[in-house]
N, C-alpha and C positions, 0 to 999 in steps of 0.2 A: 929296561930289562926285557918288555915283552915285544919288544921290537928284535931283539936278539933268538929269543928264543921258540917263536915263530920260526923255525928254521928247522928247529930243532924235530924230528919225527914222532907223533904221538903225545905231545906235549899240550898243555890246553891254548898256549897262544897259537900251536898250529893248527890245530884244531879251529882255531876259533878265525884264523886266516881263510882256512878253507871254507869252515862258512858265509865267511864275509865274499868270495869268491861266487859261490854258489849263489847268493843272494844280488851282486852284481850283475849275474847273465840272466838270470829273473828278472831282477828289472829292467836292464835293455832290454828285453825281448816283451816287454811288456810296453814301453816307451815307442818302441817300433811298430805296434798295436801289432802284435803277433799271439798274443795272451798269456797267459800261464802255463804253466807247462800241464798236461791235460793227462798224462801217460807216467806210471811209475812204474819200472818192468825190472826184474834180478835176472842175471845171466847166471848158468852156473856151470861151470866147467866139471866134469862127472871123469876126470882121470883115469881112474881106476876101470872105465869101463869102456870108452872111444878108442875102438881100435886104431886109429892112426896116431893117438899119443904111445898104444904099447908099440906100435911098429917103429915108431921115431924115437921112443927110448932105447928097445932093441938094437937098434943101427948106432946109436950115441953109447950103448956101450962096448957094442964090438968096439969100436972107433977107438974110445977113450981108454977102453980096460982090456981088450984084445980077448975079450971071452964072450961067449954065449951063453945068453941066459934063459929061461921059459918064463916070460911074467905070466903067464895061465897058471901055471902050477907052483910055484913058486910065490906066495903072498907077500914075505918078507922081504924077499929081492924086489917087489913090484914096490912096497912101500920104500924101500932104499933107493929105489931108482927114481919116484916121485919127490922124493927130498935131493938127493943128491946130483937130478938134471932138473932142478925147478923150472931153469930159463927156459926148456924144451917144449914145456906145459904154458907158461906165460905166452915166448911168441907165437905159440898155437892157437894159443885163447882172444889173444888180442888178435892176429888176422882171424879166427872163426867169427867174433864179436863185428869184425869191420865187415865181414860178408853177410854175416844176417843184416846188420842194418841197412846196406847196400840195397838187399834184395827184398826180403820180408817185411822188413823195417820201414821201407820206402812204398814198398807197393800194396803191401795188408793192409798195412797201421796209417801209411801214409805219413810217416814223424817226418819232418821239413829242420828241425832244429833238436839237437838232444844233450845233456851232459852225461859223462862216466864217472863213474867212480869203480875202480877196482880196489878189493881189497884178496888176501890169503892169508887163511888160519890156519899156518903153520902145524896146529895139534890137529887138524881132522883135514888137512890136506885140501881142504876146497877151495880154488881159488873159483870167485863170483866177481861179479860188477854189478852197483845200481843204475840204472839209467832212466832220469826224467826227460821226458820227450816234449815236443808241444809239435801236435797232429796239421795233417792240413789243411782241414776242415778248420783249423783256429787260427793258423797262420794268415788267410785272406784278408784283408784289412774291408773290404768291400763287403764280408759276409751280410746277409738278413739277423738281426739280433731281436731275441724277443723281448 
């Protein structure tokens, strides 16, 4: 049964799949003497306020509803429109997510290897991602260790 239901979203054998997941790219990455993951960072998508999701909601509703709306002034339209175009704020979030780590990710922090997890709480609107990194400072298998 918990072979089936694994599958299932939110459920504890999925749950417990996932962890089992997360615990398998820990240990190769530790196997491949890369080390632990060294970095644990939350992304958070702030909707409500990044101008180029109101601009991409704007354009998705003219599109989809042939109307005009003000999400500046208008709060309830802004929270309709955050439910009702999720995917708009999603594929926003995931390319903003793949360019910080591209960029900031790679070159501040130096992360060589990372996992994501996304999640969205539907009641307060935030979609975030966790993400454990392992640095490149840890990745060298050559490093000086004390």
């Amino acid at each position: 049964m918990v072979h089936y239901t694994k599958k299932v979203r939110g459920s504890d054998a999925y749950w417990h799949s996932k962890r089992a997941e997360l615990y398998t790219w820990i240990n190769h990455h530790i196997d491949e003497q890369h080390s632990a993951p060294n970095l644990f960072i939350t992304l958070l998508c702030t909707e409500y306020f990044w101008l180029d999701i109101k601009r991409l909601l704007k354009d998705r509703i003219l599109v989809a509803e042939n109307r005009e709306v003000d999400l500046d002034l208008n709060h309830t339209a802004k929270v309709k429109a955050v439910n009702d175009y999720s995917i708009i704020i999603q594929q926003y979030f995931h390319k903003w997510v793949e360019e910080v780590l591209n960029t900031m990710g790679k070159e501040l922090f130096g992360i060589c290897h990372y996992w994501l997890r996304y999640e969205f709480v539907k009641s307060r609107g935030q979609m975030h991602c966790h993400l454990l990194a392992i640095t490149s400072n840890c990745c060298n298998p050559n490093r000086i260790t004390a």
